[in-house]
N, C-alpha and C positions, 0 to 999 in steps of 0.2 A: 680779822674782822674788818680791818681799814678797807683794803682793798675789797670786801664787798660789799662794805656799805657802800663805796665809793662808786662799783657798780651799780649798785640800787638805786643811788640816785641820781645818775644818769638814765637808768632803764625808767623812773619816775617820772625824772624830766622829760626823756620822750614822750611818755605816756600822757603826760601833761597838755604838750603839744599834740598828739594824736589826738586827744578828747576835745581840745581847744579847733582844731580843723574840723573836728568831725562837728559840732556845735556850732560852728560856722558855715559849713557847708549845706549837712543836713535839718538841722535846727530839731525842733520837738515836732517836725511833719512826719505822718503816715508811711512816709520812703523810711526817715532815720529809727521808726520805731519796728520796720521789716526787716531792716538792717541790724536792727539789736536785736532782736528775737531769735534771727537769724543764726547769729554769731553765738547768742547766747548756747545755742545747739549742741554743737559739736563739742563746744565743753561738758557741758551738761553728760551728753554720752559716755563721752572719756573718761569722766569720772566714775559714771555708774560701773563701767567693765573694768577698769583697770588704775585710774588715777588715783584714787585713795588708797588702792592696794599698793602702787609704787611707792604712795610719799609715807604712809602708814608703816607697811612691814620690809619694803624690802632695799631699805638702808642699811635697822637693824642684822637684819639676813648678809646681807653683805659686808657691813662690820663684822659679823660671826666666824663666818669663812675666812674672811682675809686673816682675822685671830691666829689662824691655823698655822702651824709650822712649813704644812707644804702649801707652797704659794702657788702651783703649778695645778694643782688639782682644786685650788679654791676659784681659778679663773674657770676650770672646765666646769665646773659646777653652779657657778654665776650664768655661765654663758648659756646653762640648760636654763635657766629662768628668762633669760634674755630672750632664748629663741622659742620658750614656749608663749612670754608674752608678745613675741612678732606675730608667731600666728592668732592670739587672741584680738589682736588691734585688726590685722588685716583681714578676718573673719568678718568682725564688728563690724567694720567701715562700708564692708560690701552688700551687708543685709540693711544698713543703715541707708545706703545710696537707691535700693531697689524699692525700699519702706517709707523714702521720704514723704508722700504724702500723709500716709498714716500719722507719721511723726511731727507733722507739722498739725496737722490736724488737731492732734490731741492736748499741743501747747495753745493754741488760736481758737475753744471753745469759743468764744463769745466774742472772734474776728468779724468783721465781716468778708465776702469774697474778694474784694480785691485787696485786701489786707494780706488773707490767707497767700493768696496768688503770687505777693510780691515776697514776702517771708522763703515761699516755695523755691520761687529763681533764687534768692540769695542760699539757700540751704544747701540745694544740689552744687554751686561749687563750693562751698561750706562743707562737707561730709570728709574731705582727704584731711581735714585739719583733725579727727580723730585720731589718726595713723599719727599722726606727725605729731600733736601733742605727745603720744604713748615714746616717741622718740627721743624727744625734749629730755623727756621723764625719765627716760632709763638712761641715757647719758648722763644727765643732770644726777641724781641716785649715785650712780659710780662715782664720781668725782666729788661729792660732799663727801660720802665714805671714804672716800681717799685725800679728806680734807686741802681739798683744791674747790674753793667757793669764789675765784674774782669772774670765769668764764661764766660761771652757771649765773652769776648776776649783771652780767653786761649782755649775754643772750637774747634779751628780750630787747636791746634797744637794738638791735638790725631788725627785729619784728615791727618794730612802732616804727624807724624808718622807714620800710616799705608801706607800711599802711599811709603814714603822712606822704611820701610821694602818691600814693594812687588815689587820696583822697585829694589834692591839689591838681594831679591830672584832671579826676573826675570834674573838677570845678572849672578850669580856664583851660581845656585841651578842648576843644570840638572833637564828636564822635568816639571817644575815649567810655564812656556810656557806666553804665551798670554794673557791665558785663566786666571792664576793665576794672571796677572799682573792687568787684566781689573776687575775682583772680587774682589782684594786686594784694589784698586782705588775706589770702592761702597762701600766697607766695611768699609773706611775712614771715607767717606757720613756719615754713620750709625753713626760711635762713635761720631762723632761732634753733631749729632741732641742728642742723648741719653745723653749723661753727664749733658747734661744743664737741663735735668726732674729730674735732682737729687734735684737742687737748687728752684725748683719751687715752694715748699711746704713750703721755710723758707721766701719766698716774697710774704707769704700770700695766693697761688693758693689753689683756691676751686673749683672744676670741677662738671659738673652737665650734664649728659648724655639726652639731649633734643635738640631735634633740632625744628624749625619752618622758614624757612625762609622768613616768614610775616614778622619777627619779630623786632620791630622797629630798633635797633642797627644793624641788617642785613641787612634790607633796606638803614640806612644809609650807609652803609659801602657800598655796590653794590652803588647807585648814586654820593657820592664820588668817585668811582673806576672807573668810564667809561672815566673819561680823560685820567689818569692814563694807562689803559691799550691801549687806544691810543699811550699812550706814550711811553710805551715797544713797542709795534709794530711799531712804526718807529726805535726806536733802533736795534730793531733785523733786520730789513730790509736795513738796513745801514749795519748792522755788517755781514748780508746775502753776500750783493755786497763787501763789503771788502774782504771778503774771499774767494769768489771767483774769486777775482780781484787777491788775493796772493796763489794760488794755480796755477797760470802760471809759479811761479820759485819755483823750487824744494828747500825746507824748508824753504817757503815764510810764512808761518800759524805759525810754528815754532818758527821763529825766532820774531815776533810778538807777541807772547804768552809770551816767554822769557823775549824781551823787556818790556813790558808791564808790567811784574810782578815786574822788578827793578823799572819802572817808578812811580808804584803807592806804592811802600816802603814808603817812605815819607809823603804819603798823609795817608796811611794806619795806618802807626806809631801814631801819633802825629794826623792830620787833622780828622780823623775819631773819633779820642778820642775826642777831643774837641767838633764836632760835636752831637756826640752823647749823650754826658754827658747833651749841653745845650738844643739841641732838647726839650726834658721832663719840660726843665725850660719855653721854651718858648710857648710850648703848655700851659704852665698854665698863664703864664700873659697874653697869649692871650684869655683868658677865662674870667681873671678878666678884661680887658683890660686896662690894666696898660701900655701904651705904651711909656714911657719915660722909664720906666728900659728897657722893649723888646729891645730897637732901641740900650740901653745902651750893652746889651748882643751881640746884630748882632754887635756892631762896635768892641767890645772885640773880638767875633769870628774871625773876618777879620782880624785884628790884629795879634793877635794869631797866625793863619794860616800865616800868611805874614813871621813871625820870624820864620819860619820851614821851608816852603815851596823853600823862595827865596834862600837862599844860599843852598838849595839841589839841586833847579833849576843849580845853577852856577857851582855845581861842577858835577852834573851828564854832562856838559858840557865842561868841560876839562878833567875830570878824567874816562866818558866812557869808553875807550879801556883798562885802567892797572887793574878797576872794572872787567869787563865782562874777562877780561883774567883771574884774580886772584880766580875768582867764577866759572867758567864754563870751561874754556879750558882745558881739559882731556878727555880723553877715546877717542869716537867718534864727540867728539868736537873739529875741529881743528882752527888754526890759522885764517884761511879762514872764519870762523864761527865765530868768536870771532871780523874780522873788520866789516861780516856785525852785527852783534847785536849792537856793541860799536853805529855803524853808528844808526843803527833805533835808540837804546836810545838817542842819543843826539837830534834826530828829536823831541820826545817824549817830551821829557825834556821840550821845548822850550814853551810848553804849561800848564807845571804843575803845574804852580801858578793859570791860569785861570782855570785846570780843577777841582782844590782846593774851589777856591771860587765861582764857577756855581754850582758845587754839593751842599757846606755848604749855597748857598740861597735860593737853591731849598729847601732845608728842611725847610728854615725859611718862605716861602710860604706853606706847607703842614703845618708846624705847624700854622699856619692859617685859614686851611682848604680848602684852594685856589689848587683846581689841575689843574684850565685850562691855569693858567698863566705859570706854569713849562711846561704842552702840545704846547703851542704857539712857547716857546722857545726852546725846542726838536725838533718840527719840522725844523723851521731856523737852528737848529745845524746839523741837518742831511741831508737836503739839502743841507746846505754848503757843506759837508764833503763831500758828493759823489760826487758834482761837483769837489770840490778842487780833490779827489782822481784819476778821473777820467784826469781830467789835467795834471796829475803831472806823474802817473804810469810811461809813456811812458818816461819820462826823467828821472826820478830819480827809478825807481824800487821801492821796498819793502819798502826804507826809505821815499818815497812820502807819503806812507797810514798814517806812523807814522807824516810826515808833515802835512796832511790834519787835522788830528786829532786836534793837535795842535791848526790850525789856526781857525777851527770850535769852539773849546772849548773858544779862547779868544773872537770873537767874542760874542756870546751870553754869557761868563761872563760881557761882558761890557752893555749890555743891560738890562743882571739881575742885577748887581749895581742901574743903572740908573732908573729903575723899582718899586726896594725898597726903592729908599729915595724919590719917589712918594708916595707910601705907608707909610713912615715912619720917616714923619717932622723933628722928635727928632733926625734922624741918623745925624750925624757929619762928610760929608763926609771930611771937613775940617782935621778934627783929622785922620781918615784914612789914607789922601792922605799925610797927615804931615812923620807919622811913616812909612809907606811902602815908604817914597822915602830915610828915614835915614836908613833901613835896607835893600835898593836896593843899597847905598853908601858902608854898611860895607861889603853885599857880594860882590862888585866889588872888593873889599880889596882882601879880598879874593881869588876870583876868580883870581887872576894878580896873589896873591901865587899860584894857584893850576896851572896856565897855566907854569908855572915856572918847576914845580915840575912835570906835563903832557912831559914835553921835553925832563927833567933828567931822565925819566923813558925807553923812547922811543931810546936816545940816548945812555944808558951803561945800565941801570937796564932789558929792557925786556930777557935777555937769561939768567936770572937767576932762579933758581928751585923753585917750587909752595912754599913752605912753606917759603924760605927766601923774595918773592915777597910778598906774604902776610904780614908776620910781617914789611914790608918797608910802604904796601898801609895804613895797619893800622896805622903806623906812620905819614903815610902824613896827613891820616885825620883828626887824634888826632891835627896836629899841626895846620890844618885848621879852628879843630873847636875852638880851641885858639887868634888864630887867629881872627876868627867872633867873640867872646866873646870881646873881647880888642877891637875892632874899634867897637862894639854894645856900649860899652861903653863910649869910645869918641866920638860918633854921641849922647850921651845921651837917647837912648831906653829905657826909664823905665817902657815899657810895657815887657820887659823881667823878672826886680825884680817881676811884677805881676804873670809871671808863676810861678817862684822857689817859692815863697810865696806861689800859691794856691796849686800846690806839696806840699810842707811842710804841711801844714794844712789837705789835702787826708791823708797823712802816718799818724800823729797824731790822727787821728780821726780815723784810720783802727787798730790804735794801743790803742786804748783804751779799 
């Protein structure tokens, strides 16, 4: 888990830097919100046809297979899902590229024309990042199954290098243009999916150019997938109406994107590691079914996540505005820009423990094989969401969507808890509820420091120059996470010594 956390937050920090250029370059102008819209696309797609299917069942599927004694017929039979979803991606991306106007049309309800128009140029070379996501994805899949996670989390920082060089071109290159920025931003796509086929060969992959889609592992994989894809299609339909709920304030899309990508730092660092790492474990005691260690691993996850998530919760809550100023406020970023993001993040924020432990249950339901119970609870998070968004817009602007979000996510975390220790006797909600309310005591410690140190900043530190503000924020945080270490300790957390302990034992064993 060392080695991918380690990647993570490397592919964080680039990303960091990507959003910090891009905030600079393009600010919260009508270019940087065609730009997001844009971009937001081709994910958007890739989801609906194939991305939730990939990360949802066919890990599971492929932990199944590999189980098998004949390892030679478990590649030929991956390999038919592999190349039935080449041609599902490659289908996609061609009806998507002929469709584009439609498609953009239908995100951009309440654009105006030249809105729509610039959205359009950034889309059309936008559409190959479909294909190339579904690449990403089925590489990435094989190689957590095959518990090899350092590639699949450094992949994404050759992506945010190429976007921060094209985005730096597009700035100080004359003639380098638009054109070069939206090519540069797919050529990302590309390196991310490619690098990860290097490592494929040493996690055992044996490909075999046959397709049948009779073919039983393809069959399952299609009747599996039809909740699933239920389930993208309420998310993109929720994320449809959000956007075009935030496309009535000029760098409403923007400043959402922004937000959004500091909000899920945290979960991405740290929660997605852990996630991913057990995913693979759980799929196999769900096989044998071994359910006293499963329940044993779901309560570590929760856990786990609990001691990351809460005190980033508390301090993306005091420390939004000296954050988002210290990272973004330059170029075409101004001050103005910097109180509404601070604003969305802290709305964000207020949900990021639940949207931590809804996502990490939903996986422990696919490793299951269960996808209509994660579809049941999408749909109630998504009706919430648009009700709440729909409520709130009108009084609170842009930071409402980031509110709704929020409160859609905790609700159906509470129900997915509720859910799983129906499912899973052995889970200890006891023990759970013991530790996350001792590590909801050390971040308030915490947080009373960070609210402290939010005022000193506000009061004499904010007209100070980017780099002395920086070395100050880094300060404050270092002392915060001091801070939560010292009162983790007096509340007695010793599910902490359990992370540094299994850290320790990752590096040891990378190092041998």
């Amino acid at each position: 888990m060392a080695g991918m956390a380690l990647g993570t937050l490397f592919s964080r920090v680039t990303g960091f830097v990507k959003w910090a250029f891009m905030g600079a370059v393009l600010g919260f102008t009508p270019i940087a919100d065609a730009y997001n819209l844009a971009h937001i696309l081709p994910t958007m797609i890739y989801e609906l046809i194939l991305g939730g299917i990939l990360s949802a069942v066919f890990i599971p599927v492929v932990v199944e297979q590999l189980s098998s004694q004949d390892k030679e017929q478990a590649w030929k039979n991956i390999s038919q899902i592999v190349n039935a979803a080449l041609i599902a991606l490659g289908a996609t991306t061609l009806v998507c590229w002929i469709g584009s106007p439609l498609l953009v049309y239908v995100q951009t309800l309440k654009a105006g024309p030249e809105l729509r128009r610039q959205v359009l140029f950034f889309f059309i070379f936008f559409v190959p990042q479909i294909f190339l996501y579904g690449l990403s994805a089925l590489a990435g899949g094989i190689l957590n199954a095959r518990n090899r996670f350092m590639v699949v989390a450094f992949a994404p920082v050759l992506n945010n290098a190429i976007a921060i060089v094209a985005l730096a071109a597009y700035r100080w290159m004359p003639g380098f243009g638009i054109v070069g920025l939206a090519l540069g931003t797919t050529l990302g796509v590309l390196g991310q999916a490619l690098i990860q086929y290097t490592s494929l060969k040493k996690a055992g992959w044996r490909y075999h150019f046959s397709i049948n889609f009779k073919h039983p592992a393809v069959i399952k994989i299609v009747k599996l997938s039809l909740p699933v894809l239920a389930y993208v299609i309420l998310n993109q339909i929720n994320l449809t109406v959000q956007n075009n709920l935030a496309i009535n304030f000029q760098g409403g899309v923007s400043a959402l994107q922004y937000a959004f990508a500091f909000y899920v730092l945290p979960h991405g660092l740290f929660a997605v590691s852990i996630g991913t790492v057990l995913l693979p474990g759980l799929s196999e005691l769900a096989v044998k079914k071994d359910w006293p260690r499963f329940a044993g691993i779901v309560e570590k996850g929760i856990i786990w996540s609990a001691i990351v998530i809460i005190p980033a919760l508390v301090i993306y809550l005091t420390l939004s505005l000296p954050i988002v100023q210290v990272l973004m406020q330059r170029g075409r970023f101004t001050l103005q820009d910097t109180k509404l993001m601070a604003t969305v993040l802290s709305f964000y924020s207020l949900g990021l423990f639940s949207f931590t432990i809804y996502l990490f249950l939903n996986r422990v339901f696919y490793s299951l094989q269960d996808t209509v119970t994660p579809l049941v609870l999408n749909f109630i998070g998504n009706a919430s969401n648009t009700i709440i968004n729909f409520a709130v817009i009108g009084l609170l602007g842009i930071p409402g969507l980031a509110l709704g979000h929020a409160a859609a996510y905790t609700i159906i975390a509470m129900i997915s808890l509720w859910l799983v220790k129906r499912r899973l006797s052995d889970l200890s909600l006891r023990n759970v509820f013991r530790s996350v309310i001792k590590i909801t005591a050390a971040s308030l410690l915490t947080g009373a420091a960070a609210f402290y140190l939010n005022g000193l900043w506000l009061r004499q530190l904010g007209v100070l120059g980017l780099w002395p503000k920086a070395g100050i924020l880094t300060g404050f945080i270092s002392f915060l996470i001091l801070i939560y270490l010292i009162s983790a300790k007096f509340f007695e957390l010793t599910e902490m010594n359990e992370i540094f302990q299994a850290i320790k034992r990752r590096i040891s064993n990378a190092n041998r």
